[in-house]
N, C-alpha and C positions, 0 to 999 in steps of 0.2 A: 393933544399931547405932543411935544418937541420931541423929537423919535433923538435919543444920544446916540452918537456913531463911537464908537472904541477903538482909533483908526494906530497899530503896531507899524507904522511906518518907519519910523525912527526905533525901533528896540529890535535889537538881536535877538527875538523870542527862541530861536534855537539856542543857540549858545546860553545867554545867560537865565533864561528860566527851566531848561531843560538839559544842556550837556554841562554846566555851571554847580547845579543842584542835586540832592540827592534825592531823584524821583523815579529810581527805576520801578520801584515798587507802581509809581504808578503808572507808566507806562507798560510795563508787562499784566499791569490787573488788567488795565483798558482795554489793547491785544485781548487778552484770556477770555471777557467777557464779551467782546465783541465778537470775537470768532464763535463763540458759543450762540451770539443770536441771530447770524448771520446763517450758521449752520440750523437753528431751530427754525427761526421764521420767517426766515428770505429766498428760501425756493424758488425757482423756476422764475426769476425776476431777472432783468436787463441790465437796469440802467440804473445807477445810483448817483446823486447828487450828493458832494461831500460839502455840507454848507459849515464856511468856516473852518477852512480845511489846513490851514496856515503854512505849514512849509511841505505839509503831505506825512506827516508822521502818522497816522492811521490807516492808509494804503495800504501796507500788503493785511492789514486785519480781513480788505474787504476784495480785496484783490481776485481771490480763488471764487469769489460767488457772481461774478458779472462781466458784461463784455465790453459792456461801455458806461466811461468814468465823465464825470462834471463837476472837478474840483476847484469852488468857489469861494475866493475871500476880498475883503475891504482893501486889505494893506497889498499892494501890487509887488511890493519886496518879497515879500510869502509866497505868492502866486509864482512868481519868477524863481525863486530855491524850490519851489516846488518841483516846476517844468526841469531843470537843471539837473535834478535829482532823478528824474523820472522821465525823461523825453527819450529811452529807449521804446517805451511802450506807446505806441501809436493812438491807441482808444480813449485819449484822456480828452477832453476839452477842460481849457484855464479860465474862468471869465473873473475877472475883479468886478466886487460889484457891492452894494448893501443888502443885505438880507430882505430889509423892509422893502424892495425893488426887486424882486429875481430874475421876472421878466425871461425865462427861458422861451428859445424858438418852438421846442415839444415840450412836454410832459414827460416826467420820469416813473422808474417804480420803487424808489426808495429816496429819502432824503438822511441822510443821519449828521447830528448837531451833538457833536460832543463841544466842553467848552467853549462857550458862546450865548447861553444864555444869559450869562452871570452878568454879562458885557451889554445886554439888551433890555429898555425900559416899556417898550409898546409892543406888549405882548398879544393885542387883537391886531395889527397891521401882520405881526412876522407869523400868526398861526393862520390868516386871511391868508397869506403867502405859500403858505406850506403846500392848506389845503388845494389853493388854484396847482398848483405846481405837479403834485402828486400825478399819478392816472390814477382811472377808476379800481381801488380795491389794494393802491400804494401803502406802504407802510412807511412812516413815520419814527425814527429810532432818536428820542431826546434826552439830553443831559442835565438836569434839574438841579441849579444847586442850593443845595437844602438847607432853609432856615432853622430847621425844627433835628438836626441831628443831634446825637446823644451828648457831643460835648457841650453845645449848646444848650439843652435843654438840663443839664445836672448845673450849670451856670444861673440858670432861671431858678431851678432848687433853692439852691444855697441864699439866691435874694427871696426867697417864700413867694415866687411867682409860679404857679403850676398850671396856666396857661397861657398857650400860644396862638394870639391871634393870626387871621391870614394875611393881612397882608406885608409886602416887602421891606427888605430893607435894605438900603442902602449903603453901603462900606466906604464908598468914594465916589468918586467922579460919574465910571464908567464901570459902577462895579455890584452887583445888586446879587441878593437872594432871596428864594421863596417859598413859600409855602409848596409842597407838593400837593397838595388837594386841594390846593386854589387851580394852582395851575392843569391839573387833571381835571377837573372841574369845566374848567376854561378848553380844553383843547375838544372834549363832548360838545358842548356850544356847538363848537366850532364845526362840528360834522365827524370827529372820530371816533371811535370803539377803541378802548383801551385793551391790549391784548394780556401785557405782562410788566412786570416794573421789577427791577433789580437794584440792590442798597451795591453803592462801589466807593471805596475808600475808604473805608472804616477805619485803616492803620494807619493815616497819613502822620503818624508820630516819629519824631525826629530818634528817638532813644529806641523803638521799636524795630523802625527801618533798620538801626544800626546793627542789633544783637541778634534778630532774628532771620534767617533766611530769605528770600524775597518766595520761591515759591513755598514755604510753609504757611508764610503770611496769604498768598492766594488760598491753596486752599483750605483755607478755612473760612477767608471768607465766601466761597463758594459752597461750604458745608453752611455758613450761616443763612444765607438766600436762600436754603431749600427749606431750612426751618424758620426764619422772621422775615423772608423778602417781601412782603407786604408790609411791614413795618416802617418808617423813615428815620430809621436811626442813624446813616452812613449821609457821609458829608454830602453824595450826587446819590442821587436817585435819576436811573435810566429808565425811559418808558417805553414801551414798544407801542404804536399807537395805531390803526387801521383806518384807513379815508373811509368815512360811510358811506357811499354815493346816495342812500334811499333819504338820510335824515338831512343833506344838505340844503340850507336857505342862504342868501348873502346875510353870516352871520357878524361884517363889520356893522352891518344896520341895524342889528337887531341884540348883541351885546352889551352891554353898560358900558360905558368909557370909566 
């Protein structure tokens, strides 16, 4: 498989898809929830690797749980407003790099991949990667984005299709979504324990955004997680994912391509 690279070299990804757009909504759910699983299931952990970490807009989510930071991306533009942004705090390491390559000097105890998978087609090379990366009993924080969520799938209704196969699909170039139970599916393979899974952005509605407050729109969807967050109804489905160390084999040899 030809691994696609989704290289933001030339885009102002700050400016124009984020201080340009109206996303505050989703920027403060992402915050909300990440601090929430950072505070539940990343105790007593080090070092976290932010893969795909772009100009650093998720830092201070994770900031208060760790001592030492590894924020990594493709586009060296990113990496650099990162540094820029953030080179008061000493404990960061920058590395530009490909996902499908991590190639770290240690082992960390956390990886987290918001946005970015949507951007990634060889999904046994980047979960091969994770798992080498981890340390033994690492956790795993991934951003799924979801083929099968409800606007999508009342879409499929309306044509009399009332199922969804698993595998992906493709939107453009460098631009894909998937099944979440392929891909949960897929990351077991791989050597992990799935710990917990969260539905995030369910309101990404333009008329929504507008009329409704942004924190009233949070929680609620944080009252909906407590009641359907095993369901895939919301645009990303986050995973919380745990290294097996006991179940591991080299599972790029041993997966289906």
């Amino acid at each position: 498989m030809t691994n696609n690279i989704c290289d933001y070299s030339d885009y102002d990804y700050k400016t124009s898809f984020w201080n340009q757009s109206n996303r505050q909504y989703e920027h403060e759910l992402e915050l909300s929830v990440l601090n929430h699983i950072f505070k539940t299931h990343c105790s007593n952990y080090a070092s976290i690797l932010d893969a795909g970490c772009g100009f650093g807009r998720l830092f201070e989510s994770y900031q208060p749980y760790f001592s030492h930071y590894i924020l990594f991306d493709y586009a060296q533009n990113l990496i650099d407003e990162a540094e820029s942004t953030l080179h008061h705090i000493k404990a960061i390491d920058y590395i530009q790099g490909s996902l499908y390559d991590i190639n770290l000097p240690s082992s960390c105890d956390v990886i987290l991949s918001i946005r970015t998978l949507h951007h990634l087609n060889d999904l046994n090379t980047l979960f091969d990667n994770f798992y080498k990366t981890l340390s033994p009993g690492g956790t795993l924080i991934l951003d799924i984005p979801n083929k099968t969520h409800i606007k999508n799938r009342i879409k499929q209704w309306f044509r009399g299709q009332f199922y969804m196969n698993e595998s992906s699909i493709q939107l453009s170039d460098h631009f894909y979504n998937y099944h979440p139970d392929h891909v949960i599916r897929l990351l077991i393979d791989f050597g992990f324990h799935i710990q917990y899974r969260y539905q995030v952005g369910l309101f990404r509605i333009p008329i929504l955004k507008k009329i409704i407050p942004t924190q009233i729109l949070i929680n609620v969807e944080k009252w909906l997680n407590k009641l359907l967050g095993y369901f895939n109804y919301a645009p990303s489905v986050y995973v919380v994912a745990i290294k097996d160390v006991d179940n591991f084999v080299d599972k790029l040899n041993t997966v289906p391509k």
